[in-house]
N, C-alpha and C positions, 0 to 999 in steps of 0.2 A: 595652477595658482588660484589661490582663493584669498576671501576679505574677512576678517574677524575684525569685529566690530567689538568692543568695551565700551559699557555704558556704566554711568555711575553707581557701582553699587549703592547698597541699602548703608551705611557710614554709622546707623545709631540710631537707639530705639524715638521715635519722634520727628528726626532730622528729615525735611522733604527738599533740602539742597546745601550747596559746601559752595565757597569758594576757593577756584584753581589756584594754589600760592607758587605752585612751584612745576616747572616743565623738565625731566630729566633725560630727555630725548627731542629730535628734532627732525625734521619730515625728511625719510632719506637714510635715517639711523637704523642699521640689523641687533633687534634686540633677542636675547636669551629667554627662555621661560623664568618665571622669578625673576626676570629684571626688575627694578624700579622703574617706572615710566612718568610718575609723578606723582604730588601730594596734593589733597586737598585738605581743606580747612572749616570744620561744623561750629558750632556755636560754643563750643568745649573743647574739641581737639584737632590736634593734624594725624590725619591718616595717610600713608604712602599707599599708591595703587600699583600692584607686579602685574608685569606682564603675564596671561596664562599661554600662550603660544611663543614661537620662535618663528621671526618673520623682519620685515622692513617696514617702518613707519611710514605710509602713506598718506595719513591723515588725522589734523592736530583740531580738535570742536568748541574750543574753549583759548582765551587768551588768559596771561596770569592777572588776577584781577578780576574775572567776571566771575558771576554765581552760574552756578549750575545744578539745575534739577535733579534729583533721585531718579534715573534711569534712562535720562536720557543719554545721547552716543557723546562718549569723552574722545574715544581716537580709535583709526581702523590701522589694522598692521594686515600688510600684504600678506602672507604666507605660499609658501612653495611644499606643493606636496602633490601625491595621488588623485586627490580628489580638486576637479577643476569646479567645484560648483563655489559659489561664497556661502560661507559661512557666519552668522551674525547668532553669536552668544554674549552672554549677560556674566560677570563675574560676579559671584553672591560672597563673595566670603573674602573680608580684608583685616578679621576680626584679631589674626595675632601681627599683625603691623603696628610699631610702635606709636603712638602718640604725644605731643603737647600742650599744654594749656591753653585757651583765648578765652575771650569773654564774649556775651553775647551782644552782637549789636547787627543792625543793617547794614544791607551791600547796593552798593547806584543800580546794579543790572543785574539779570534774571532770564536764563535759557528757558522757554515754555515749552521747548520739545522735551515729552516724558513720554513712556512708553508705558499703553495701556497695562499691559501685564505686571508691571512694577505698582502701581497706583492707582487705585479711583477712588475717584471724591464722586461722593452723591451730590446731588444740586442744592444749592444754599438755601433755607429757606428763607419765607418772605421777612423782608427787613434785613437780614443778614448776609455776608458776604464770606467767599473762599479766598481763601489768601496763606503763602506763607507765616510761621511766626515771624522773620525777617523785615517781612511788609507790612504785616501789622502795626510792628512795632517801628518804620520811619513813618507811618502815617501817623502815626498818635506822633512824635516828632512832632513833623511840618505843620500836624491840626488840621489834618485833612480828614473828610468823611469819607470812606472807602466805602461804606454801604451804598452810595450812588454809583460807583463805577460797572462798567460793563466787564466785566474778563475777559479780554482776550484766550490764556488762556487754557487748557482742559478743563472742562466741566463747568466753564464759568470762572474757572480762578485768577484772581486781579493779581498781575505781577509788577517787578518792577519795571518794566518797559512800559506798562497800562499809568502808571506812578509819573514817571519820568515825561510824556506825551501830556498827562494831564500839564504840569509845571510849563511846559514850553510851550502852551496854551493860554495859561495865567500869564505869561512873559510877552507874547505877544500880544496879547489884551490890556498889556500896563497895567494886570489886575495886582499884580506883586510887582516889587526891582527888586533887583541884585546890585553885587559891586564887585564886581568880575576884578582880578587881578591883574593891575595893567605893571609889568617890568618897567624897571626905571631905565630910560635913555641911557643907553651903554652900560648897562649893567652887566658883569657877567655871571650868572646863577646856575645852578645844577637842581635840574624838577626830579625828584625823586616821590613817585607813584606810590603814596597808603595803600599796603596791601596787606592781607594776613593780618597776622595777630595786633601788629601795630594800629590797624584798622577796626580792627573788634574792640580794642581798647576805646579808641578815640572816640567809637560811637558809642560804647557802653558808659563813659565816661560823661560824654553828653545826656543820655537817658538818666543817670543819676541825678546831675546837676540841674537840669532841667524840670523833673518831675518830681525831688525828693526837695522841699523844704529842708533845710540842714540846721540843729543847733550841736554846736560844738561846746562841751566844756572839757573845762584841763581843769587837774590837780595836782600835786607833788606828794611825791609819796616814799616816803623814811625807806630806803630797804636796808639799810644797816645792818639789819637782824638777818635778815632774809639772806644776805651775802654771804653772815658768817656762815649760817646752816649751808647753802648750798657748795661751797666752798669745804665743808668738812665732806658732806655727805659725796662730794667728788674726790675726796681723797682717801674714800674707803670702797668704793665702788668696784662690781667685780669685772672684768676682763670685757664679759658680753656686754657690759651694759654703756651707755652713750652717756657722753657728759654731759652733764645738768646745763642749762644754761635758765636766764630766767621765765621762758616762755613757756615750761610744765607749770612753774608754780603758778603764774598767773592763768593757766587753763584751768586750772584744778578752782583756782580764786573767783572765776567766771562760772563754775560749775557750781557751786557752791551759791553765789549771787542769783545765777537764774532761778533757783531752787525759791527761793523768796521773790522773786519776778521773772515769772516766765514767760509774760511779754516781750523781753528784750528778745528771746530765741525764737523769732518770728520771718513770716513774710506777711509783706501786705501787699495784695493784690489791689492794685488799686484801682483796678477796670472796672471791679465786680464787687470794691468794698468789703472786703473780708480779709481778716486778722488769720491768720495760721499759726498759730503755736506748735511747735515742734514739742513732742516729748525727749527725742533723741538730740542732745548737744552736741554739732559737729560743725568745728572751729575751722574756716576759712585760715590758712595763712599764706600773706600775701607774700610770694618771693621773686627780687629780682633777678632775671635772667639774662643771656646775650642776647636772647629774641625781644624780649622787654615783658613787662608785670607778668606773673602767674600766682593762680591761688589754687594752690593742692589744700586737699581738704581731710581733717585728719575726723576721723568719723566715733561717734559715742564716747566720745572724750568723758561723761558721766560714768564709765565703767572700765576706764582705765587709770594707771597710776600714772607717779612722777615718770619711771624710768620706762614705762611703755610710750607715755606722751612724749618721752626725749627722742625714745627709736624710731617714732612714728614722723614726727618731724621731722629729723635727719633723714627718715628716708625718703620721703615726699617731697624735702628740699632739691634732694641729689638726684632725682627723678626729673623732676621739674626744669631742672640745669642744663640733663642732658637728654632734653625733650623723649623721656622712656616713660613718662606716666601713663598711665590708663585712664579712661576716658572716664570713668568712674572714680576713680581717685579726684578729677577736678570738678564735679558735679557736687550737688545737695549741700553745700554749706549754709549754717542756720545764724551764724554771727560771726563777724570775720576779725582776724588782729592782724595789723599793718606796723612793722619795724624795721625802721633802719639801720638797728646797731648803734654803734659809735659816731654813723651820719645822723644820727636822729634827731638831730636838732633841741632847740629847746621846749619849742610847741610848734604843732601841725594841726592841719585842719583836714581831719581824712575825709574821700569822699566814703560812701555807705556804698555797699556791693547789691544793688540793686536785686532784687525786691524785699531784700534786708531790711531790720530799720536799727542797725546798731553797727559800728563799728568800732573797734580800741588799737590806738594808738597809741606805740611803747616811744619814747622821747631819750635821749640818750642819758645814762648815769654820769653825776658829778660830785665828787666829794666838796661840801660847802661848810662853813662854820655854823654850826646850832648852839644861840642860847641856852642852857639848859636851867636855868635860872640863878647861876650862881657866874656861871665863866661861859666862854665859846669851847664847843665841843668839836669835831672834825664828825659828818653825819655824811654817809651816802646817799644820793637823792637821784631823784626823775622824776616828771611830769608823765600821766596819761591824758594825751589828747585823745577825746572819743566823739564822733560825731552820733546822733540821732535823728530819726524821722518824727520831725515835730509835730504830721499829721496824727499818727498816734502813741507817740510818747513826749510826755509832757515836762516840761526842766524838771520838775520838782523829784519825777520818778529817775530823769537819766542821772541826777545826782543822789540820789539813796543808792542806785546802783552802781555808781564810781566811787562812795565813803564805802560802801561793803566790799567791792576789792582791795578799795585801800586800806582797810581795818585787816583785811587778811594778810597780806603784802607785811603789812607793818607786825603786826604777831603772827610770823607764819608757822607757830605750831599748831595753831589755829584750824588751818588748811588739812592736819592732819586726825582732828577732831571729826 
């Protein structure tokens, strides 16, 4: 009998740890080579981990809910064979395991066992600090200066446990309160533990909210025209090709927009104060799932058409659904569009996909009566709600670039100019 040891693969070019979402064995369990034994969850997707031996699970390194380091030990399976000595290998390769969307945000806790061979970090230099991107980013959160901490630990690097010690320090110093959750006297409640993607949400959601200044404006915007055209152009459509819906034309209408403001197709870092304009347009679209939000990202949308941007969608959607996306697929978006169909209410206030500064909100179609100066006319409409980074775009630019969609929208033969 020997010990085989799996430590966290390498999950993604960047990633220096995942959180465990999901456990599909349990200490005691005789797993198969290529079993699944679990999944973990990066800043972009869930990767499943197979077992590479055939053996009995003796040991579980991680609960579901914690982070865990690149390379450090996720679980040992006993094995029975010839060789009595133990065995401790490293899986490198989870690379054709399917994947799902999240977003990126921070995790409460942080495994600091890593295995030199997988990682080193050189020592920080002075004034600067090692750290996860994870921990960086709940430190910028909470407003804390991580360049004072000691790392516990490799190399000096401050984790969340170094994180978590400081706050229970401030707490008993009365340097901060809280307001802890007290259940109401015979209440009876079900605690159901954020974890995974619902997690990544919540914290990316907060990072938005928190650091992006928000202006939102809405318009209304005539598709009358725009319906009839898409509505023919769907009823001559060859076999291969996806049905139109309105979300090509308004890509094509966004492409077209950037082209005269190509600040909207941006990030801003706003660590470092630097603008990043993208030359390539690749449109974020936000879709709901059973797991909750994902944004597959349909890429260079500047050099595709209607019925490419329909295929591309549809297929991104139906990826995203059925958690099969690629982890590259939910990465690099430069401006995001957020709809909810026929839920789309009348106006919304979307948040911005961080470190974006633009987002467009499609609002749902309603046939209303339009003046036309003589009588009331029956006119198809919607609203785009679109929010912006007020830090560097200013009302006057995000509305030039909401009338230029909607000049499009409204003569969309325009779009094909």
């Amino acid at each position: 009998m020997g010990t085989h040891v799996i430590k966290l693969p390498d999950v993604g070019e960047g990633v220096a740890e995942a959180e465990l979402v999901e456990w599909s064995v349990n200490v005691g369990d005789v797993v198969a080579e290529d079993d699944v034994i679990g999944a973990v969850m990066t800043d972009k997707a869930t990767v499943e981990i197979p077992s590479p031996v055939q053996g009995t699970i003796s040991w579980l390194g991680a609960e579901i809910g914690d982070t865990v380091i690149v390379g450090s030990d996720l679980i040992k399976i006993t094995i029975i064979g010839d060789d009595n000595d133990d065995a401790t290998e490293e899986v490198e390769d989870t690379s054709s395991a399917p994947v799902a969307a999240s977003q990126e945000v921070a995790t409460p806790s942080e495994k600091s066992d890593i295995s030199p061979s997988r990682q080193t970090l050189a020592p920080a230099p002075q004034g600067k600090f090692l750290a996860s991107p994870a921990v960086r980013k709940r430190g910028v959160f909470l407003n804390i200066d991580l360049s004072t901490f000691k790392g516990t630990g490799p190399d000096g690097i401050v984790t969340h446990e170094d994180l978590d010690r400081h706050l229970v320090s401030l707490q008993s110093t009365n340097a901060i309160t809280t307001s802890p959750y007290n259940k109401p006297a015979g209440a009876e409640t079900r605690e159901i533990k954020v974890i995974g993607l619902r997690r990544k949400i919540a914290e990316q959601m907060s990072i938005a909210k928190s650091r992006i200044p928000h202006i939102t404006y809405v318009e209304e915007i005539d598709v009358t025209e725009l319906e009839a055209l898409r509505k023919n152009l769907n009823g001559s459509r060859e076999a291969h090709q996806q049905k139109l819906s309105l979300l090509p034309f308004l890509m094509r209408a966004m492409v077209l927009a950037i082209a005269d403001q190509p600040g909207l197709n941006a990030h801003y870092d706003d660590e470092n104060g630097i603008i990043h304009q993208h030359k390539d347009v690749n449109i974020g679209i936000a879709a709901q799932t059973d797991n909750g939000l994902m944004v597959p990202v349909v890429k260079n949308v500047q050099s595709l058409g209607l019925w490419a941007s329909a295929g591309e969608v549809a297929r991104l959607a139906q990826a995203a659904r059925e958690n099969t996306a690629k982890r590259e697929e939910l990465i690099g978006s430069t401006i995001t569009i957020t709809s909810l169909g026929k839920m789309g209410g009348v106006v919304t206030t979307p948040v911005i996909n961080h470190p974006e500064v633009a987002i467009i909100g499609v609002n749902k179609m309603e046939t209303k009566p339009h003046w036309d100066g003589e009588k009331f006319v029956p006119r198809q409409k919607m609203n785009l709600s679109s929010s912006f980074d007020h830090r560097v775009v200013d009302g006057w630019d995000a509305a030039i670039f909401i009338q230029r969609i909607k000049s499009l929208l409204e003569t969309p033969l325009m779009i094909f100019s």
